[in-house]
C-alpha positions as CSV (number, residue, x, y, z in Angstrom):
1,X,12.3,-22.6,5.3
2,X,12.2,-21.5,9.0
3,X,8.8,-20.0,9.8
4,X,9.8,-17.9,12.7
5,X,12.3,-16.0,10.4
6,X,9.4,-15.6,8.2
7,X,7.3,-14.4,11.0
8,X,9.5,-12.5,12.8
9,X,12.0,-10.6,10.1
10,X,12.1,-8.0,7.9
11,X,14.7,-6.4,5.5
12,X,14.5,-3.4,3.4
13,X,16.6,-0.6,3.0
14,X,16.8,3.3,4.2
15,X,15.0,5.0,2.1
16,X,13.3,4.5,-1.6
17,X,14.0,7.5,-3.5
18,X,17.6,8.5,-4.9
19,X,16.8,9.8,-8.1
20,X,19.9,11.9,-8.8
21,X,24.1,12.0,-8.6
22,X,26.1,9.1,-9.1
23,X,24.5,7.0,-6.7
24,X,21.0,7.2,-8.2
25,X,19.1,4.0,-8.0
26,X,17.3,4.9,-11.8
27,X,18.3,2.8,-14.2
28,X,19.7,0.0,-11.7
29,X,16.8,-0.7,-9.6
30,X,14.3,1.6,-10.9
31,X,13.6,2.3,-14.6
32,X,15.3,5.4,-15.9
33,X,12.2,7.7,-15.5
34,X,10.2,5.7,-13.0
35,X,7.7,7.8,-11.4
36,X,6.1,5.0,-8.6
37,X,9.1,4.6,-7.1
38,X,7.8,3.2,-3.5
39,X,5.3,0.8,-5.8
40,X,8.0,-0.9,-7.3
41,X,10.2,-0.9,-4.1
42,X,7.2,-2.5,-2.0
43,X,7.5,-5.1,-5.2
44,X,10.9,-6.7,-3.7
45,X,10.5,-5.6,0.1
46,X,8.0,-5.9,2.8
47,X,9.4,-2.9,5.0
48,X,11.5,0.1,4.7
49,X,12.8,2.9,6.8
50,X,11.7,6.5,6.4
51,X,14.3,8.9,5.8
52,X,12.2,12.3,4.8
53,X,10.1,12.4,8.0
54,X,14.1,13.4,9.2
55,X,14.7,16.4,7.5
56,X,10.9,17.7,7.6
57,X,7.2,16.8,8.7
58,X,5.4,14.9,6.8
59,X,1.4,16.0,5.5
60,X,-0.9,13.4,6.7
61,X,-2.1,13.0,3.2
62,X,1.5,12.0,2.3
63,X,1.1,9.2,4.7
64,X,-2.1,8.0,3.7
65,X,-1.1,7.9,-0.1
66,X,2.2,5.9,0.9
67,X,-0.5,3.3,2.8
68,X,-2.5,3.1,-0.1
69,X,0.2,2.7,-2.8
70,X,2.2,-0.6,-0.3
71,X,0.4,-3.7,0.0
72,X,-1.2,-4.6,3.5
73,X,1.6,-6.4,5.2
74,X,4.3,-3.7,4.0
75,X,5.3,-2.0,7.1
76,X,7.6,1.2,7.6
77,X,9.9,2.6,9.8
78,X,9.9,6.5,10.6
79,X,12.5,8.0,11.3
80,X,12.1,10.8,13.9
81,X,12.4,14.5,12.9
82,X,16.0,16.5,13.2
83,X,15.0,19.0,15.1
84,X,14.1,16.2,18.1
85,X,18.0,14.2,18.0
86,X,20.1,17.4,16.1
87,X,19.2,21.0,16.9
88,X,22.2,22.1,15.3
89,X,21.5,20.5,12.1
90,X,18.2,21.5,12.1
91,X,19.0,25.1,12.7
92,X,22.1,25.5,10.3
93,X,19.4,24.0,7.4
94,X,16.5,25.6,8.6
95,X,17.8,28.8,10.0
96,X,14.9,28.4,12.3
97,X,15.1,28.3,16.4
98,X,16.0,24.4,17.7
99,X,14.0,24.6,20.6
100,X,11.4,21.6,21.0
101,X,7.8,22.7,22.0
102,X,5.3,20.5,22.5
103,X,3.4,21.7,19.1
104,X,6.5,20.5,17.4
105,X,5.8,16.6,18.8
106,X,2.2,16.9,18.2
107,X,2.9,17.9,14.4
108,X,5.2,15.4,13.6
109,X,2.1,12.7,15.4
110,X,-0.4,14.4,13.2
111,X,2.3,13.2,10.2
112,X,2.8,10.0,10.6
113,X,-0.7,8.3,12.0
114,X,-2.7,7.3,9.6
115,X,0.5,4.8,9.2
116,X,-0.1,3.8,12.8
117,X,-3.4,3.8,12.7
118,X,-3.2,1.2,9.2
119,X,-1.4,-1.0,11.3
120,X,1.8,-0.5,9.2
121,X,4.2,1.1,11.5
122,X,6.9,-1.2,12.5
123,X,8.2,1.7,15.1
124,X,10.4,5.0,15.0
125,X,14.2,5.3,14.7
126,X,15.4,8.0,17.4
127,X,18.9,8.2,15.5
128,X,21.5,10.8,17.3
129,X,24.6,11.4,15.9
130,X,27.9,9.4,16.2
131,X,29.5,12.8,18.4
132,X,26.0,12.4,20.6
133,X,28.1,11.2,23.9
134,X,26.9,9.8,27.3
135,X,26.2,13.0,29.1
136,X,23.5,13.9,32.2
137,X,22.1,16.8,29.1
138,X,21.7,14.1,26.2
139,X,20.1,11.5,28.8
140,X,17.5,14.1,29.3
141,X,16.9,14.6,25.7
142,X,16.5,10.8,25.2
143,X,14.6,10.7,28.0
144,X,12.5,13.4,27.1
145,X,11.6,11.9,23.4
146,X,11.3,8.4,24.9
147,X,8.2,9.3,26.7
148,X,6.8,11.7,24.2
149,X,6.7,8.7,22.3
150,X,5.9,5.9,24.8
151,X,2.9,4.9,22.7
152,X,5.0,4.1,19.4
153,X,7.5,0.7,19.5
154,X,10.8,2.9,19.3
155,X,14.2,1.8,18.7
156,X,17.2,3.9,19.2
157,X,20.5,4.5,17.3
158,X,23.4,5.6,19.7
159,X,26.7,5.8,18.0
160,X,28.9,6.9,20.8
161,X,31.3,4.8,22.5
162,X,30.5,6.1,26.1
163,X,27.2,4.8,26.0
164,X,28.5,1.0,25.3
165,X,30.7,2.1,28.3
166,X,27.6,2.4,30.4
167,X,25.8,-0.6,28.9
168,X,23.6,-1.3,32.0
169,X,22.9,1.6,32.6
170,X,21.8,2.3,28.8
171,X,19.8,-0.8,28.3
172,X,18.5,0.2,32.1
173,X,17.1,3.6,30.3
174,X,16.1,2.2,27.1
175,X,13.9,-0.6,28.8
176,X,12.5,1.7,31.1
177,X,10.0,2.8,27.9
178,X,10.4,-0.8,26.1
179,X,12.4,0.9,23.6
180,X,15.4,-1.4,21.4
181,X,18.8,-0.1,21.4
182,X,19.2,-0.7,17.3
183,X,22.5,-2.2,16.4
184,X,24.7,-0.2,14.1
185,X,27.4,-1.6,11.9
186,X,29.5,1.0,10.0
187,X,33.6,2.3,9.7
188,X,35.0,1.4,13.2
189,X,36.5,5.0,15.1
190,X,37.9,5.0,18.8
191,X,34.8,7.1,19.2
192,X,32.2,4.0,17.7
193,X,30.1,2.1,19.7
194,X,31.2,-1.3,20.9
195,X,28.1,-3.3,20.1
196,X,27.2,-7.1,20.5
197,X,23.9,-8.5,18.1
198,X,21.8,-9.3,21.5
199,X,18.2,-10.5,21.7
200,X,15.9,-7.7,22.5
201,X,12.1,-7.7,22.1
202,X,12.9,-5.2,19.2
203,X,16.0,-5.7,17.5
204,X,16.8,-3.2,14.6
205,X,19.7,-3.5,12.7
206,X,21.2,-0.7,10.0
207,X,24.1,-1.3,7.5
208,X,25.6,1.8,7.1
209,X,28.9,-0.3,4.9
210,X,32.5,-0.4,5.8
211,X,34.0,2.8,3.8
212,X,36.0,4.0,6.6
213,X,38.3,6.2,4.3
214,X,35.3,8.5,2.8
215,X,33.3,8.5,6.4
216,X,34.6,11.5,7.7
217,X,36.2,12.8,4.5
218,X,34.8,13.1,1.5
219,X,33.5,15.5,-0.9
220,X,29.6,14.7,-1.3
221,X,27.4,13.1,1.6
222,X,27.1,9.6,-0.8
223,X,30.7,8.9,-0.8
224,X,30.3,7.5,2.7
225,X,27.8,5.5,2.0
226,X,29.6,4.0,-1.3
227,X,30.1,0.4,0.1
228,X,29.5,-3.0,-1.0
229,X,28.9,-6.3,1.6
230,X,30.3,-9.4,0.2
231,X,28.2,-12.6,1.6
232,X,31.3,-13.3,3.8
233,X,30.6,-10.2,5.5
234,X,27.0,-10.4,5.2
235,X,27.1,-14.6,6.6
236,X,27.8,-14.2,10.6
237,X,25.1,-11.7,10.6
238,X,22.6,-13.9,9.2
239,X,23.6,-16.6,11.3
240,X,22.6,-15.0,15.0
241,X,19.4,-13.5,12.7
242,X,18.4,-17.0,12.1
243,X,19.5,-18.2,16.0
244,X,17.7,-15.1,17.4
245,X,14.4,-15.4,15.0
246,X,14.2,-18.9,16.1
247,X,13.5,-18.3,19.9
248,X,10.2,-16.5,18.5
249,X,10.8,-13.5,21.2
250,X,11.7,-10.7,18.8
251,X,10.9,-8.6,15.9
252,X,13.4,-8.3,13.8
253,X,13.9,-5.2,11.7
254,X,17.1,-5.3,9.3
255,X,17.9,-2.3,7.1
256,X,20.3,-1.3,4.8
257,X,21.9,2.2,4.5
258,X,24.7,2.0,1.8
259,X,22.5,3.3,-0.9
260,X,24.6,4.0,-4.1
261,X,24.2,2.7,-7.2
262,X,21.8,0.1,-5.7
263,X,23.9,-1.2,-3.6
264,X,21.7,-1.5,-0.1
265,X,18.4,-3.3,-2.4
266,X,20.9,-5.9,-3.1
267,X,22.9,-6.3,0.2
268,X,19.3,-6.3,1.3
269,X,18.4,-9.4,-1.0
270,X,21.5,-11.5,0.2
271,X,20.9,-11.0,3.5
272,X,17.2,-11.9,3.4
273,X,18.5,-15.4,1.2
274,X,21.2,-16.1,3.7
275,X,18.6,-15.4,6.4
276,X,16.0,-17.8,4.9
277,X,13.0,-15.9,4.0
278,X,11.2,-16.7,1.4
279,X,12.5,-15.3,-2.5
280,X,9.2,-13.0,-3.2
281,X,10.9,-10.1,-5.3
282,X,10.5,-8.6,-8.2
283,X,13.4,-6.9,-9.6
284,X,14.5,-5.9,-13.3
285,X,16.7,-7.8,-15.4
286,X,19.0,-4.6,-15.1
287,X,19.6,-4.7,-11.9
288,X,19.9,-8.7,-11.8
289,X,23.1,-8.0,-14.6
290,X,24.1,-5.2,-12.1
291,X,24.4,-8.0,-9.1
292,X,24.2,-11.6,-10.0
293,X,24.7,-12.6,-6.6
294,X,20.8,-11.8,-5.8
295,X,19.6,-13.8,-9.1
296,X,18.8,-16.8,-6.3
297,X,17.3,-14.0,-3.7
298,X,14.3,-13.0,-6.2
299,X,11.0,-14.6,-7.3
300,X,10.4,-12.9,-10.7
301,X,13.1,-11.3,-13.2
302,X,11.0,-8.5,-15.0
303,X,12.4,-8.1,-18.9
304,X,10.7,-5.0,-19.8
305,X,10.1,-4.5,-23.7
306,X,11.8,-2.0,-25.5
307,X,9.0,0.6,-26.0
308,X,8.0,0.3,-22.2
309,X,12.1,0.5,-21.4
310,X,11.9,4.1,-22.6
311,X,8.8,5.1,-20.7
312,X,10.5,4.2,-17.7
313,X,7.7,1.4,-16.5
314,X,8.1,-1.9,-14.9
315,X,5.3,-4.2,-15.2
């Protein structure tokens, strides 16, 4: 086993919680009524991105409970608040004004440090939206929350093709404040970002899956996201993980946004196999019978007894 990928790589998934609709993880990765759902998940992964600290700030005590419930080396990603990377969202669910004060950076801080002060932030996602173009305006925004947050190892999503039209002058922008430019793979649009898997001092990769039919239409938010990799897909990716990890220049965060039905646990279970970490999780036998393909990616198979099965524990 390669110790720099060891070192140097993590893979978890976006999110922890999807309790509900068709693309709930109980039953498949959880228990039916589990109620320590980022126990459990920090069971199988080291790492996991933050989706909650998007739609609204987080209570410090939140924070400090998630630190004490995640062993010591579990790290997480936070994803930056709406209101910073999509005003209009965060107006049209909110109702409130989208203007960013400085209160509104200083809150979301307050949230999420007694993560960074744990030592268990691997950095924040600044994620804009796939229409967020090249423009002199949007420069300024990312600008603007680069250097509120110059103090944080940040990595960026862009989506937009014009910035991989500009790619100097992006990475030029990005490196200015040490931030990554993440790597996204998802449905490919003229309007996608053209995207090679480069070394970077950060690298963070998201699987958002392939489902270009349901990406733009579709009925519920999940559809989208309703996507399986296959190891073939999954294999050149792991590859330039493994070439990259081995240069021992870059932390490598790898997570996995195709959440239905369990779906990104177990992309995220091949992908650390084909990788070469180390097979440390433990999973239920339902979700093994769910997706054989990880049986060879997991350490311990729990078979929970019947009378436990209908609490909804794992032990």
């Amino acid at each position: 086993m390669n110790e720099d990928v060891e070192q140097h790589v993590r893979v978890g998934t976006s999110g922890w919680s999807y309790p509900k609709g068709e693309g709930t993880w109980n039953g498949i990765f959880y228990p039916s009524k589990a109620k320590n759902e980022l126990e459990l998940y920090s069971k199988a992964f080291n790492t996991v991105e933050v989706n909650s600290t998007f739609y609204r700030l987080i209570d410090p005590r939140t924070a400090r409970a998630w630190v004490k419930i995640t062993p010591q080396e579990f790290e997480f990603a936070i994803k930056v608040w709406q209101k910073f990377t999509h005003p209009e969202m965060f107006e049209k669910a909110t109702g409130a004004e989208p203007e960013v004060t400085q209160q509104d950076y200083d809150d979301f801080r307050r949230g999420i440090n007694p993560i960074a002060e744990e030592g268990k932030l691997a950095c924040l996602l600044v994620q804009f939206s796939e229409w967020f173009a090249r423009t002199p305006q949007h420069q300024e925004v990312l600008s603007t929350i680069l250097t509120q947050f110059k103090d944080y190892p940040v990595a960026v999503e862009l989506r937009h093709v014009s910035w991989s039209e500009y790619t100097d002058d992006t990475k030029a922008l990005l490196a200015s404040s040490g931030a990554g430019w993440a790597f996204t793979d998802m449905p490919e649009f003229k309007s996608t970002i053209k995207q090679e898997l480069e070394p970077q001092e950060l690298m963070y990769l998201r699987f958002h899956g392939r489902n270009r039919e349901k990406w733009r239409k579709h009925e519920t938010a999940e559809e989208r996201y309703d996507y399986l990799y296959s190891e073939e897909e999954l294999g050149p990716f792991a590859k330039r993980v493994r070439e990259i990890a081995a240069t021992g220049r870059a932390k490598i965060l790898i997570y996995f946004n195709n959440h239905v039905r369990g779906q990104a646990p177990a992309n995220a279970l091949m992908m650390a196999r084909q990788i070469g970490m180390p097979a440390t999780a433990t999973v239920s036998e339902e979700f093994v019978k769910a997706f054989p393909a990880i049986k060879d990616a997991v350490k311990t198979i729990e078979v929970v007894e019947e009378a436990k099965r209908k609490q909804g524990v794992l032990c």
